[in-house]
N, C-alpha and C positions, 0 to 999 in steps of 0.2 A: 872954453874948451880945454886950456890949460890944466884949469883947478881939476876935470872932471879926468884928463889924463892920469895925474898923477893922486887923486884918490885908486884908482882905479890898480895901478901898478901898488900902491900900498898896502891895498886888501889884497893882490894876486899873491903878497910876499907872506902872508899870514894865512891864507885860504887855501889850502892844500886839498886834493883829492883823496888822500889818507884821510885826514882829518874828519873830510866830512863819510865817506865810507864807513869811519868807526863812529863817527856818533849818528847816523841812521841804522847801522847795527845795535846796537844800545835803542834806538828808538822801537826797533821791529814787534817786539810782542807787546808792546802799548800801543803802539800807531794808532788803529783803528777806533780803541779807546778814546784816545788824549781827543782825537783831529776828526774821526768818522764824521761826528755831527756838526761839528764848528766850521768843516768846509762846504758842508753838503751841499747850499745853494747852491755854492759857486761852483761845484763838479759837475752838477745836474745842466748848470746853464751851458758846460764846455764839453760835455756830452751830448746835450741835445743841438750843439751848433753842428757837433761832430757826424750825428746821426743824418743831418739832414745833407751832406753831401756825402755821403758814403764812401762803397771801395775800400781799399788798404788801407790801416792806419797803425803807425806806430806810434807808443804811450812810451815817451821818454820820462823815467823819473816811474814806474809802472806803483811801485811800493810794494806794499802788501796786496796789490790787484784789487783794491778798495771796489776801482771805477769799473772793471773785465763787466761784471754782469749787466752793467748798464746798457753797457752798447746795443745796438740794434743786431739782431742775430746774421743778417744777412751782411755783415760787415765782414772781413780778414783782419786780425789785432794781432802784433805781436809788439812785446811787452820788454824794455829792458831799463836796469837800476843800474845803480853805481854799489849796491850792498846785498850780497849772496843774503842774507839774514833778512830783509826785504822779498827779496825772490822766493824763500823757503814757503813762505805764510801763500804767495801769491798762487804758487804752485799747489799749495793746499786747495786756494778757493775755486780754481777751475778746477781739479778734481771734484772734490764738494756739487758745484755747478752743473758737471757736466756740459763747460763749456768748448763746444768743437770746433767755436770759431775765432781759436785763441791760437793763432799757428805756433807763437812760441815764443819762450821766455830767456833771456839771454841778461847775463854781467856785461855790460859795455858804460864807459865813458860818454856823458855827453858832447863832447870835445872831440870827439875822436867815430864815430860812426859807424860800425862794420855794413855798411850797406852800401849798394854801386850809388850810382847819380840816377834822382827820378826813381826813388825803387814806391812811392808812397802818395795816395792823395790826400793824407791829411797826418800832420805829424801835432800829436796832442804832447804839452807838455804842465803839469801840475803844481805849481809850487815848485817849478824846478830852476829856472832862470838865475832866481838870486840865489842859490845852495851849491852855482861849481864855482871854480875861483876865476875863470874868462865866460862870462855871460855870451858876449858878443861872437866868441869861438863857437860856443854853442849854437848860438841862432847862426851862424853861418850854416852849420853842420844840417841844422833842419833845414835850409833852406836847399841847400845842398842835395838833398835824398829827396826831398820832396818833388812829386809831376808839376810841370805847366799846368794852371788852373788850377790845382790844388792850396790848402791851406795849412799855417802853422797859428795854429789858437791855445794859448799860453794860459793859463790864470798863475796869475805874478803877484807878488806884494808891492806895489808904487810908491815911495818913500818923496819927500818933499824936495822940490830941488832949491828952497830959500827959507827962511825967518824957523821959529823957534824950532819947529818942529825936527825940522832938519838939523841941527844941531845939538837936539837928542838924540835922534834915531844914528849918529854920529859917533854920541858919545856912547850907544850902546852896544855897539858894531863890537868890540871888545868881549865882551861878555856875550851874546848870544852867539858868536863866531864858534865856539865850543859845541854849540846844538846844532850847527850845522846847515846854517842861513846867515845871511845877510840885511842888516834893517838901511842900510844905505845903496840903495836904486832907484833912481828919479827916472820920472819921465822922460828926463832929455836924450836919457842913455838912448831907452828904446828910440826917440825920434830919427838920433843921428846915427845909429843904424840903416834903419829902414833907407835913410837918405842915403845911405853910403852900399846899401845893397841892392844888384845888378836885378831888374824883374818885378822886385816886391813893391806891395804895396800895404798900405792900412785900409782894412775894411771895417773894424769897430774895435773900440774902448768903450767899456761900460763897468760902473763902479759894480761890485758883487759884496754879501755879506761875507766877514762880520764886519761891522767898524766901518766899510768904505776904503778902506786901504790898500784892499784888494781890488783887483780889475780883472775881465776877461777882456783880453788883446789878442782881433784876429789879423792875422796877416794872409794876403794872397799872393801867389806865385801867377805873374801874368805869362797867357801864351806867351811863345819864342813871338808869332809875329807882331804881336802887340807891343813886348817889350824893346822888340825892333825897332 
């Protein structure tokens, strides 16, 4: 627990919300390019999770609105990034789309939420966990906005919490920390969350392409009287 503290506080002091704002701006007019196909399984699999309980959903980490046309039309999506230059593109493809069922696209902090308690039944988040500098502020903040019975389903990068691996993906924390992610997030992080948040629960982990590195992690918000 110690070690994982103070990792934790030594990437918060290097991992700024500038930081990464500026280099997903720098990322925007590639995005689609570099990432469209290299995540696609794994969007299609956290979209189709998404699809099958419906309702409201907010797409933290939205991008270039890659994922908007996926959804199931009978959904409510509204869309927000940490990078107006993100939003620009995203803005473009519901126009393009004519998608109506895109209430709306907003600059917000995942740390920080502009939405009351319970405004969502399902807060989708893509590759976004390990890219602010308090993971765990964040997933508070979904858990926060999100309904009773609703879900927070994540596709995350999972990094090793022991032997070699882990101590590359360590030593390269430095150098990709410029593009605007993180290669040091184990498992354990997410466990002891979930343990230490009031409701939630784990409903699947499952490895997703490329590589296996990647997971789709869903989490659910249990009724009030349940979690009573």
């Amino acid at each position: 627990m110690a070690e994982i503290i103070k990792l934790d506080e030594t990437t918060q002091l290097d991992f700024s919300r500038e930081m990464v704002e500026r280099a997903y701006d720098r990322w925007a007019p590639i995005y689609d390019l570099v990432f469209g196909g290299v995540f696609g399984k794994g969007r299609q699999a956290a979209i189709t999770a998404t699809n099958n309980i419906g309702g409201r959903v907010l797409e933290v980490g939205v991008g270039t609105g890659i994922s908007l046309p996926q959804y199931a039309s009978n959904l409510r999506i509204f869309g927000t990034d940490i990078s107006e230059g993100m939003l620009r593109k995203a803005r473009e493809r519901v126009a393009d789309f004519r998608l109506k069922n895109v209430e709306g696209l907003a600059v917000m902090d995942a740390e920080k939420l502009e939405f009351p308690d319970a405004s969502f039944d399902v807060v989708m988040a893509q590759y976004v966990v390990t890219a602010v500098p308090n993971p765990e502020a964040a997933m508070d903040e979904f858990a926060r906005v999100l309904r009773p019975g609703g879900e927070i389903i994540l596709l995350s990068r999972v990094s090793a919490d022991a032997g070699m691996r882990r101590l590359i993906e360590k030593g390269l924390q430095p150098v990709v920390r410029q593009l605007g992610f993180r290669t040091d997030f184990a498992w354990s992080r997410y466990s002891q969350w979930v343990a230490g948040a009031r409701g939630m629960e784990l409903v699947e982990r499952r490895p997703v392409p490329p590589l296996g590195h990647f997971s789709l992690i869903r989490f659910r918000k249990r009724d009030a009287a349940v979690a009573a």
